[in-house]
C-alpha positions as CSV (number, residue, x, y, z in Angstrom):
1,X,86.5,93.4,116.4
2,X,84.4,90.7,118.2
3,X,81.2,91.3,120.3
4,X,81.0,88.1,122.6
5,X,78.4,89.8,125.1
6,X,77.0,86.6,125.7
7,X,80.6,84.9,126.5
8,X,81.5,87.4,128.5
9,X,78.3,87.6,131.0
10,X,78.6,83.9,131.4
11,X,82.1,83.9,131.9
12,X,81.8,86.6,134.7
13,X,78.9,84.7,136.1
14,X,81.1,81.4,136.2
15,X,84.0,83.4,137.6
16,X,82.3,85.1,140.3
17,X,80.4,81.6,141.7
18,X,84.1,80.2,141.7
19,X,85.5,83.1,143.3
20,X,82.7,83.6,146.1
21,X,82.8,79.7,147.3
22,X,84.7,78.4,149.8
23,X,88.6,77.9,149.5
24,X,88.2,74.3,149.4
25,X,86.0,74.1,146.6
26,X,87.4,76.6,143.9
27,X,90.1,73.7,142.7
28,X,92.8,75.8,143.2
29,X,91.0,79.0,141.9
30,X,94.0,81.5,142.4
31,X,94.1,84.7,144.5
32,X,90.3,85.6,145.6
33,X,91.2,89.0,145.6
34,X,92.8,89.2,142.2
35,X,90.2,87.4,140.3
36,X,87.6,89.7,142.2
37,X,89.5,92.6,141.4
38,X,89.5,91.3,137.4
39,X,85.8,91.2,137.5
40,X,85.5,94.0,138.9
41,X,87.4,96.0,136.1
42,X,86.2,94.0,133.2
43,X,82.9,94.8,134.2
44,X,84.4,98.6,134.1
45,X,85.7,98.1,130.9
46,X,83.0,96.6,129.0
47,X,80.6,99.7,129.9
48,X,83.7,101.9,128.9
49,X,83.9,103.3,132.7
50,X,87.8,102.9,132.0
51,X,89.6,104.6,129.6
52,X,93.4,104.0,128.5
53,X,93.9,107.4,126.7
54,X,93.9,111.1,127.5
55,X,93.5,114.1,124.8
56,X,94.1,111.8,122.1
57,X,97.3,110.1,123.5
58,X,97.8,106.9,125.2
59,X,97.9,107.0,129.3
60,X,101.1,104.9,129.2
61,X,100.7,104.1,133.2
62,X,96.9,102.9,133.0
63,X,97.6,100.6,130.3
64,X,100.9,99.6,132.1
65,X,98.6,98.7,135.0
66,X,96.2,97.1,132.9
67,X,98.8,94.6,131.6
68,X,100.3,94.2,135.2
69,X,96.6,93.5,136.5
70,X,96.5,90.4,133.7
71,X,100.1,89.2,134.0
72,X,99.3,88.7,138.0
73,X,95.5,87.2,136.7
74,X,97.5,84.7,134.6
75,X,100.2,83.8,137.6
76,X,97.3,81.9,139.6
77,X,97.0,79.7,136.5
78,X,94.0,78.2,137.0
79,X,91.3,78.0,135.1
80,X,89.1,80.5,136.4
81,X,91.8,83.0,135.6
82,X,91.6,81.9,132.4
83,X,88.0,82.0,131.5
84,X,88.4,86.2,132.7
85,X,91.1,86.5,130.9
86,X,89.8,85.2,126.8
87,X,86.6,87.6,128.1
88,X,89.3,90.0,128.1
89,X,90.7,89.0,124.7
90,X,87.1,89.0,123.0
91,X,85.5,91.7,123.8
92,X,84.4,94.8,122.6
93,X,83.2,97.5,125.0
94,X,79.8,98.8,124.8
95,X,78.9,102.9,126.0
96,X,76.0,103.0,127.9
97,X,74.5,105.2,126.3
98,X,73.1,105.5,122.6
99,X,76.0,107.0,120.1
100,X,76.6,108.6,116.6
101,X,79.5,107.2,114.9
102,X,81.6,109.9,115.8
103,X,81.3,109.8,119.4
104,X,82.2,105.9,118.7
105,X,85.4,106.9,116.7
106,X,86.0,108.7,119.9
107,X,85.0,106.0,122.6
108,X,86.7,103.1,121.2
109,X,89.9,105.6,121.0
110,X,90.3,106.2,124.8
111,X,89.3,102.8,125.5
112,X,92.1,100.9,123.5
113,X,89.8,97.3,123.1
114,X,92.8,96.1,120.7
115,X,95.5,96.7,123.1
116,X,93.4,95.2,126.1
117,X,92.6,92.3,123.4
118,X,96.7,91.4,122.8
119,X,97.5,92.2,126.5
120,X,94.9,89.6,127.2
121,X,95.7,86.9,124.5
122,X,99.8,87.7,125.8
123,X,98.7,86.6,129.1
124,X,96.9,83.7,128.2
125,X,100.0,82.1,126.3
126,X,101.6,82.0,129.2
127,X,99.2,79.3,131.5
128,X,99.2,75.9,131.7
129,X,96.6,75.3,134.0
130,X,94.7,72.0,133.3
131,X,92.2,72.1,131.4
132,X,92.9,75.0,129.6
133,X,93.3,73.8,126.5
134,X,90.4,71.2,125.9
135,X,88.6,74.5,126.9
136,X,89.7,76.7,124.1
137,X,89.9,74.1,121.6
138,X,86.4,72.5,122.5
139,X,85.2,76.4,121.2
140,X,86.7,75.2,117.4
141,X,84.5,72.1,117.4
142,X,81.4,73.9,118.0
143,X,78.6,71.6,115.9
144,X,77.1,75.9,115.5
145,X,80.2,77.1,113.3
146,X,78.7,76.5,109.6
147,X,75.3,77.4,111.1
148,X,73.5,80.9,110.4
149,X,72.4,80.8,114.4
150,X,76.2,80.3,115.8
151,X,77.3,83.6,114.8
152,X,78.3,83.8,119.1
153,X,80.4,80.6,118.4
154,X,81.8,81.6,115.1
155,X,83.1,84.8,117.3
156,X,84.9,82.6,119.9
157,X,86.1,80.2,117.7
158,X,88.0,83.7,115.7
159,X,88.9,85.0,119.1
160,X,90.5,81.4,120.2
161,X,92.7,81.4,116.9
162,X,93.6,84.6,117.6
163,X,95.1,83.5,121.0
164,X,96.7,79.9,118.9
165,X,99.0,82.0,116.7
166,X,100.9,82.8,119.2
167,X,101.2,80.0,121.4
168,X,104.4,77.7,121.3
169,X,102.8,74.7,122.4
170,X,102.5,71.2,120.6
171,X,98.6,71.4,121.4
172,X,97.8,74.8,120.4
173,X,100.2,73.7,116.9
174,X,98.2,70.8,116.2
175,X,94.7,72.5,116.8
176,X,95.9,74.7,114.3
177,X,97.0,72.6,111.3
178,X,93.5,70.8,112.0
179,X,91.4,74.1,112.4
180,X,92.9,74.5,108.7
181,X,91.8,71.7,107.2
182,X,88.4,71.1,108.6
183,X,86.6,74.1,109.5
184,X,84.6,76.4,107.5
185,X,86.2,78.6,105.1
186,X,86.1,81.8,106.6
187,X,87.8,80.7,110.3
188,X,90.1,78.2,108.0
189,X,90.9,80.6,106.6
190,X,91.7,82.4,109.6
191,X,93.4,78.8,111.1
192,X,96.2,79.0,108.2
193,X,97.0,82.6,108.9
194,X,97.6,81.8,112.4
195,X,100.2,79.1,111.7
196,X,101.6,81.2,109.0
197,X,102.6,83.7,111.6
198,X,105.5,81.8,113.1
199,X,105.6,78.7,111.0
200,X,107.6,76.2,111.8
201,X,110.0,73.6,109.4
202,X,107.8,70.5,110.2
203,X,105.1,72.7,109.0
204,X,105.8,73.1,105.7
205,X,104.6,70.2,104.6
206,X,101.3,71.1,105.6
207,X,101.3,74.6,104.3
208,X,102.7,73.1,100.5
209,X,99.5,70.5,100.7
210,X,96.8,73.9,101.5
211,X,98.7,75.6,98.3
212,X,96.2,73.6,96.1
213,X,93.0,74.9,98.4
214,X,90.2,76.1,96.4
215,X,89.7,79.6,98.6
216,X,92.0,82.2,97.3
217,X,92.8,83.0,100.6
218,X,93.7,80.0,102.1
219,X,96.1,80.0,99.2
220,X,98.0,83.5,100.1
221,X,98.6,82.7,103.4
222,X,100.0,79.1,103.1
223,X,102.0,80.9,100.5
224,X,102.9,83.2,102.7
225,X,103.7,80.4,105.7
226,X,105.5,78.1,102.8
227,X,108.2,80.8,102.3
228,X,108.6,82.1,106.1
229,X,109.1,78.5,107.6
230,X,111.6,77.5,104.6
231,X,113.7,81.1,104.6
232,X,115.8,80.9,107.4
233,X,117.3,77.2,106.3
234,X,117.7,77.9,102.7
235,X,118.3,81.7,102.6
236,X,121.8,81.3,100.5
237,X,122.1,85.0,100.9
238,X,123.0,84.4,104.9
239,X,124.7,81.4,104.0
240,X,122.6,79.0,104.3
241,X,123.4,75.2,103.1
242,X,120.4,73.3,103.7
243,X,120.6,68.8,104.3
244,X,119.4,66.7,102.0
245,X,115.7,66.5,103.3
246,X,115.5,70.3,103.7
247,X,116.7,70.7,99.9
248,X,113.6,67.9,99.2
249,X,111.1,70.6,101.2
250,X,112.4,73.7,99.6
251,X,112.4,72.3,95.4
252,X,108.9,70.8,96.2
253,X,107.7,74.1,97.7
254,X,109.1,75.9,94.6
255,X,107.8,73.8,92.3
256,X,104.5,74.4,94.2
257,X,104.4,78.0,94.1
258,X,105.9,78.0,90.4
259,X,102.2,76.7,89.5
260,X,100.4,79.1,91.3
261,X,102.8,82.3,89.6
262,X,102.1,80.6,86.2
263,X,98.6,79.7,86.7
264,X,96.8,80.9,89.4
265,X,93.7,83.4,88.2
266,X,94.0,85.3,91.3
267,X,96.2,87.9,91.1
268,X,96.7,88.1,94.7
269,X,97.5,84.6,95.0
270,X,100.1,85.2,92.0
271,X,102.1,87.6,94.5
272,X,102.0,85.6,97.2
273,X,103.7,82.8,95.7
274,X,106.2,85.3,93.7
275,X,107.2,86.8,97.1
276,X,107.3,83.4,98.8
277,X,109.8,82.4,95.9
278,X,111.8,85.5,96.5
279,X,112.0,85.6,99.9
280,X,114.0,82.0,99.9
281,X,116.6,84.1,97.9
282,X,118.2,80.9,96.5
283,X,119.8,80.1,93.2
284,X,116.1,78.2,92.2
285,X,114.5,81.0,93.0
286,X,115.3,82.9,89.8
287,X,114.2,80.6,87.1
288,X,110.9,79.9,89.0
289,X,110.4,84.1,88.5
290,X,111.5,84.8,85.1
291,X,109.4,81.2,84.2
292,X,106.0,84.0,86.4
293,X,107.3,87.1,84.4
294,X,106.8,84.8,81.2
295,X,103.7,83.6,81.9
296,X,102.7,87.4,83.2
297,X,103.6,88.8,80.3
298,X,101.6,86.8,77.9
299,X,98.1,87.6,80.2
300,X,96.3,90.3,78.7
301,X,93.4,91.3,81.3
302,X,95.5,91.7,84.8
303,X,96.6,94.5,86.5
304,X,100.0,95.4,84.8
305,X,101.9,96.0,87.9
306,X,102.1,92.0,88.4
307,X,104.9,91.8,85.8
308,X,106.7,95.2,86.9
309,X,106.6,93.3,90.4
310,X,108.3,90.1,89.3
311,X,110.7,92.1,87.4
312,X,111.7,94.1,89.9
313,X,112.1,90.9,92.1
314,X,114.6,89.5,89.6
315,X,116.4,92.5,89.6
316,X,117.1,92.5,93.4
317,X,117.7,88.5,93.0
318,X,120.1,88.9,90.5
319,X,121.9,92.5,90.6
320,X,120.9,93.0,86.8
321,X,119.1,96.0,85.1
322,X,117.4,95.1,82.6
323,X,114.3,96.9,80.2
324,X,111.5,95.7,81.3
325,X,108.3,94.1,79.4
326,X,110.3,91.6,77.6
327,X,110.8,88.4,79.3
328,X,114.1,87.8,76.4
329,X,116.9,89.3,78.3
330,X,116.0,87.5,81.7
331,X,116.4,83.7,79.4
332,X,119.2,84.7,78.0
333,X,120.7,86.2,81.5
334,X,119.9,82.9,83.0
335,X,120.9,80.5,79.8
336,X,124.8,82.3,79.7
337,X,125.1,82.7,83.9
338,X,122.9,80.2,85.3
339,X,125.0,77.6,85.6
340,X,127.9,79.7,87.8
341,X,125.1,81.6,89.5
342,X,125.6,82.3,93.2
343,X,123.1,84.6,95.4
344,X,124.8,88.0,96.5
345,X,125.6,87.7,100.1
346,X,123.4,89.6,102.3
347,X,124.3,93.7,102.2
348,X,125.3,93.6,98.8
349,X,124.5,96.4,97.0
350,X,121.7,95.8,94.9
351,X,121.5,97.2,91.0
352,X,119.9,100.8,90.5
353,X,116.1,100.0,89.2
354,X,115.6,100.6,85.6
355,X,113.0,102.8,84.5
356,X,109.8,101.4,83.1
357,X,108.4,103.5,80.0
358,X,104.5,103.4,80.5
359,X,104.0,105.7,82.6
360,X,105.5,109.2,84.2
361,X,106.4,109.9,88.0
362,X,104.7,111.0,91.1
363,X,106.8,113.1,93.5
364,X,109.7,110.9,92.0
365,X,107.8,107.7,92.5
366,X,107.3,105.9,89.1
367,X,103.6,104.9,88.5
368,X,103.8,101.0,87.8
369,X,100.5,100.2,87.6
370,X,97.3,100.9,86.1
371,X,95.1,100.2,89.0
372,X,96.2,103.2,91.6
373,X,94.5,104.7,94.6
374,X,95.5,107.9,96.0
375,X,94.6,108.8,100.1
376,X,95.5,112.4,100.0
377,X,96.0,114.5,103.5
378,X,94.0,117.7,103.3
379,X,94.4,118.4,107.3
380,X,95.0,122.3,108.3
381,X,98.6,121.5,107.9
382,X,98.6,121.3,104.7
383,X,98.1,125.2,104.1
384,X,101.3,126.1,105.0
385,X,104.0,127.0,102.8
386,X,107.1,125.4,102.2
387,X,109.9,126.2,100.6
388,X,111.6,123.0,98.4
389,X,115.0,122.3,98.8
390,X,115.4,120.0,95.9
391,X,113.2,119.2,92.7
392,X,110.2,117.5,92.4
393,X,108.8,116.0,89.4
394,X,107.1,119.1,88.7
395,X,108.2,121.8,91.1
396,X,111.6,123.0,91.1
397,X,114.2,123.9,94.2
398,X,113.7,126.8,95.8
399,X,110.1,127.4,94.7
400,X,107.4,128.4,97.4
401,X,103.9,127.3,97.4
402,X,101.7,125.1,100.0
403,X,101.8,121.6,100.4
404,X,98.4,121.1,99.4
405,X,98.6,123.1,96.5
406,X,102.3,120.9,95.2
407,X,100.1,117.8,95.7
408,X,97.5,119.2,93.8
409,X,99.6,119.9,91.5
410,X,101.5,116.7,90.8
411,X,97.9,114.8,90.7
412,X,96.8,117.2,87.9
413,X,100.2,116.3,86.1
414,X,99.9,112.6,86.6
415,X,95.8,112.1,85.7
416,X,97.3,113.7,82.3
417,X,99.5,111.7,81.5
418,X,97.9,108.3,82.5
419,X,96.4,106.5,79.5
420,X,93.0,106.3,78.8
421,X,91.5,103.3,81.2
422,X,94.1,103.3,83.9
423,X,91.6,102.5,86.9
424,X,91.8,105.3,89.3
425,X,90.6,106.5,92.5
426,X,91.0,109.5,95.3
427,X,90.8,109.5,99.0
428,X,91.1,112.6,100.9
429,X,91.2,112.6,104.7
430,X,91.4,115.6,107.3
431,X,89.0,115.4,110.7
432,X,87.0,113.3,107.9
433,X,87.3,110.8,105.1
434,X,86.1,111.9,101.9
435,X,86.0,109.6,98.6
436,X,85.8,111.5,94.6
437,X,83.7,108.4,93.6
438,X,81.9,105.4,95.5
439,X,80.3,102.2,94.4
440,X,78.1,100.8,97.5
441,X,80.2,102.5,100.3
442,X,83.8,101.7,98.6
443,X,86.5,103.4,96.3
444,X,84.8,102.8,92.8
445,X,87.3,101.8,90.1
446,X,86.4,104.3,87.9
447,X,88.3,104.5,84.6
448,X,90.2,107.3,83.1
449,X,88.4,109.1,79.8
450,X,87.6,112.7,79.1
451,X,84.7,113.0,81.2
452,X,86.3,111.5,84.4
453,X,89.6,113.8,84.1
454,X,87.3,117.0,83.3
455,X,85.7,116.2,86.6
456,X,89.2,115.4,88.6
457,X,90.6,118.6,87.1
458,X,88.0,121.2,86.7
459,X,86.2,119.9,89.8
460,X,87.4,117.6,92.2
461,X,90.8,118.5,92.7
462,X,90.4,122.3,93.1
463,X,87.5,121.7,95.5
464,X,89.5,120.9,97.9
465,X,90.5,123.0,100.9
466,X,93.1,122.1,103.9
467,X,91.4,122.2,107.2
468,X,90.7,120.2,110.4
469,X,92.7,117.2,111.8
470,X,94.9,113.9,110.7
471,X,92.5,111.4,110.4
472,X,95.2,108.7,108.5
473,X,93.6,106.0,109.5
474,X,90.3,106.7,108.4
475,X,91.6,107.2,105.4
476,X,94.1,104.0,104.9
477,X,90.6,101.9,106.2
478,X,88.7,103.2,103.3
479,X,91.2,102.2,101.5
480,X,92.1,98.7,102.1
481,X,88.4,98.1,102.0
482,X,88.5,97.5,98.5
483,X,91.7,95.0,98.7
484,X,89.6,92.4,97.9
485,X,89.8,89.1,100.7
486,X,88.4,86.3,98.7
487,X,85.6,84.5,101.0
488,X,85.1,87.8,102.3
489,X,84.2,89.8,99.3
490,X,83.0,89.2,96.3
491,X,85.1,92.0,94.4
492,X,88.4,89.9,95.3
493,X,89.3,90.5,91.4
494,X,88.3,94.1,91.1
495,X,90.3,95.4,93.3
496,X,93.7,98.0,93.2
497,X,97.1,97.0,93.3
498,X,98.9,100.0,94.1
499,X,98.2,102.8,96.8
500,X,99.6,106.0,97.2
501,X,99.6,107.3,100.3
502,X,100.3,111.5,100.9
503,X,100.6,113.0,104.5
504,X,102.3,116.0,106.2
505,X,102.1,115.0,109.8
506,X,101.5,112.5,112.3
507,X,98.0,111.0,113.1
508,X,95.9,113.6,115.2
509,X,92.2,112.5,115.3
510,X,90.0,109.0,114.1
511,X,89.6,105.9,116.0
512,X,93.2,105.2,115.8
513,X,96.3,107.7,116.2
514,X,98.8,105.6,117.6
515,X,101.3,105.1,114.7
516,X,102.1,101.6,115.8
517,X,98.7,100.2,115.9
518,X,98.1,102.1,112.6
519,X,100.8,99.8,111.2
520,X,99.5,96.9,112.9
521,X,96.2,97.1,111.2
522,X,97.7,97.7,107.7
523,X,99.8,94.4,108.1
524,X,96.7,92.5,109.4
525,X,94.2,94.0,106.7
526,X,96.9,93.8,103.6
527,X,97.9,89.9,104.5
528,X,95.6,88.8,101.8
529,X,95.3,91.9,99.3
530,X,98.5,92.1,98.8
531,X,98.8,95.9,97.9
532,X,101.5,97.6,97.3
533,X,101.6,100.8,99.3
534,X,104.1,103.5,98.8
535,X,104.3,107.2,101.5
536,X,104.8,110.4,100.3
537,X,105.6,112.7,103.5
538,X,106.3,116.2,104.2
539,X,107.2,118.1,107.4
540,X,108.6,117.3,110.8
541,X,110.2,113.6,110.1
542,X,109.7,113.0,113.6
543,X,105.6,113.0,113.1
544,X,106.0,110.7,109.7
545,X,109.2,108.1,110.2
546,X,106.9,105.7,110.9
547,X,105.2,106.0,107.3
548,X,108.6,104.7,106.2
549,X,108.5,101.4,107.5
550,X,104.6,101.4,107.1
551,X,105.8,101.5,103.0
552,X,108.9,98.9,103.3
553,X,106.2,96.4,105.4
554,X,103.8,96.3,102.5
555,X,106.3,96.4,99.8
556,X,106.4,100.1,98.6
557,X,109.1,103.1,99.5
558,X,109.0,106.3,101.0
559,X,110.1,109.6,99.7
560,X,110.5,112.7,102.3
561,X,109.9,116.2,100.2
562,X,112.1,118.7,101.4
């Protein structure tokens, strides 16, 4: 979240000397009245006079009017309108008076700054007003960026990339394949995320040449933006039959992101390219994976999910089962059927997952790595008893008991049968968030022994009581705090792969409930961690659907217990 109090008091000062002077000299200001109005309710806004929820749900008519209020703001194109409107899209409202962290949970909740932030960058998209442009983009040349003192334009430079990603426009393009070559790492950071978003073909070019980038980071994403702006013109699984100078682009991106699967130290990075390669879903895909799973298979300090991940790739690439942990059967699938090997046509069925021998289940989910962090709901709800219609790993149908006590339960069974060193971490969330170990404020990777498992089972897990509300999001931001984000954080290697996410019911209380802007935020935050985050739900499917596609988006499943 940004805090441009600077930008936006001399943007309202600007706005309102404009607005106040005479029709003749405000060239072609817009409607007096609208921008006045705008002022007026920014002003509002920023002191948190104005709030766009009610009782913990959204107040679907204020923020409807909010959104109609900048739509007619950005009809009088002009710049004016413009310079309201990125205050808007920046800013962070401030309560007037002094509050605990808590109370600011609950005042950022009813005031909604992210949805006011993407109404406001949606609006801006849309204006063409002269001058706009150089305006925004004169913010990413700031001579303050790499300074310690220009943290103001280091905020509106972030806040003008944020408004770039989604604009179609030749200029705003441009700006952004320059902003990720030439700025400082962090906002270049954020520049080749931006254009990653909706890359285009001529693009790729680009994104291939950032694959080399020293930052981690800037690595991920134009591994990410190398596979989304080749898929839909080599995707043979739709059909797809690319020309001559598309088939160029789409072997030199693969040979490309081959390097980084093979030799890339960051394991992060490693996934980004695998997925990339994947996500073509071309015949060259599959020996660029099996030549990762080779190389991933030989490393011997990395978190063993990595090859589980590539194998499981190849499996949906190629319709096989195969053992995994020996990269054997994949060279001699691809020696005997490579050279008559066609990609399955889109729908296809795709072959039933074998079952990896390391490690046991949880609630039918097999463990596959050795670097997992559990966020555990222990709201009220999960007191009440249920009934199972249908077996658990540990639990069998028919059996009554509580849903906190089956998750209990299942965790006891699992931290028993995890090897000694398996890296492993709880979070448990109700009203608040509550972590079994910390190191410096985050999930500590603490490793499994005697000692740490007679504290999980004698003490830890049977502390634990249901009570209070669904405070998810507190819990999945504690979480993806430890993702690791390369410039960002010095543990980028020490992080986990895996999360395991166990809830009965839909959001309730925390800074944010709504279960789309929950989703949102994982998307954003797991972008460069690349963790893979599987849902375990109970209860009402109608309060945790959207944990279904929450797992699919950030390449885990979801089970529904019964």
């Amino acid at each position: 979240m940004l805090r441009p109090h600077l930008l936006i008091t001399a943007v309202l000062s600007i706005a309102f000397a404009a607005a106040q002077a005479p029709p003749d000299k405000q060239a072609g200001s817009g409607s007096l009245q609208e921008v006045q109005d705008f002022q007026a309710w920014l002003k509002d806004y920023h002191i948190g006079a104005i709030r766009l929820a009610k009782d913990g749900a959204i107040d679907q008519a204020a923020l409807d009017q909010v959104e109609h209020r900048m739509q007619l703001l950005a009809q009088a194109n002009t710049l004016v309108a413009a310079k309201l409107l990125f205050a808007a899209a920046s800013t962070l409202p401030q309560s007037a008076k002094a509050i605990n962290s808590t109370e600011r949970i609950d005042f950022y909740r009813e005031l909604q700054p992210w949805r006011v932030q993407m109404a406001a960058a949606k609006a801006l998209r849309t204006m063409t007003t002269g001058g706009l442009m150089p305006w925004l983009l004169g913010m990413l040349d700031s001579k303050n960026l790499r300074g310690k003192d220009g943290a103001q334009d280091q905020l509106n430079a972030t806040a003008v990339l944020r408004v770039l990603a989604g604009h179609t426009s030749l200029e705003a393009r441009l700006a952004l394949a320059k902003a990720s070559q030439s700025m400082p790492p962090e906002l270049r950071v954020r520049a080749v995320m931006a254009l990653s978003e909706h890359p285009l073909l001529d693009e790729a070019s680009l994104l291939i040449d950032l694959l080399k980038d020293a930052e981690p980071s800037v690595r991920i994403a134009a591994a990410d933006g190398v596979g989304a702006a080749l898929q839909p013109f080599v995707d043979e699984s739709l059909g797809k039959t690319p020309d001559a100078a598309t088939l160029l682009l789409r072997d030199q991106a693969i040979a490309k992101l081959t390097g980084l699967l093979v030799r890339d130290a960051v394991w992060q990075v490693r996934t980004a390219a695998a997925y990339a390669i994947a996500g073509m879903k071309c015949k060259a895909s599959v020996p660029a994976i099996i030549e990762g799973l080779k190389a991933e298979l030989g490393r011997k300090q990395d978190p063993w999910a990595m090859d589980l991940r590539l194998h499981r790739i190849l499996e949906g690439l190629t319709g096989q089962t195969v053992t995994p942990g020996d990269i054997r059967p994949w060279e001699d699938f691809w020696q005997k059927e490579g050279p008559g090997f066609t990609v399955a046509k889109q729908g296809t069925p795709i072959a039933k997952q074998s079952t990896p021998s390391k490690y046991g289940k949880f609630f039918n989910l097999q463990i596959e790595t050795d670097r997992v962090l559990f966020v555990v709901d222990f709201s009220g709800s999960m007191a009440e008893t249920i009934e199972l219609k249908t077996r658990t790993t540990g639990v069998a149908a028919g059996q009554q008991t509580t849903k906190a006590n089956l998750v209990v339960q299942e965790l006891k069974k699992l931290i028993q049968s995890l090897p000694d060193g398996t890296l492993f971490n709880i979070i448990v969330f109700s009203d608040e968030v509550r972590v079994w170990r910390e190191d410096h404020g985050r999930p500590a990777l603490v490793k499994l022994a005697d000692e740490t498992r007679d504290d999980l089972l004698g003490n830890f897990l049977d502390s634990l009581r249901p009570s209070g509300g669904t405070n998810l999001y507190g819990g999945l931001a504690k979480a993806l705090e430890f993702g690791g984000r390369g410039v960002y954080d010095k543990y980028y290697a020490a992080a986990f792969d895996t999360l395991y996410v166990i809830t009965d019911g839909a959001p309730s209380c925390g800074e944010v409930t709504d279960k789309e802007e929950i989703r949102r935020r994982v998307r954003e935050a797991n972008r460069l961690r690349k963790i893979t985050l599987h849902c375990i739900t109970f209860g009402n499917k109608n309060d945790t659907d959207f944990l279904g596609p929450l797992a699919e988006e950030n390449g885990g499943r979801h089970i529904h217990i019964d």
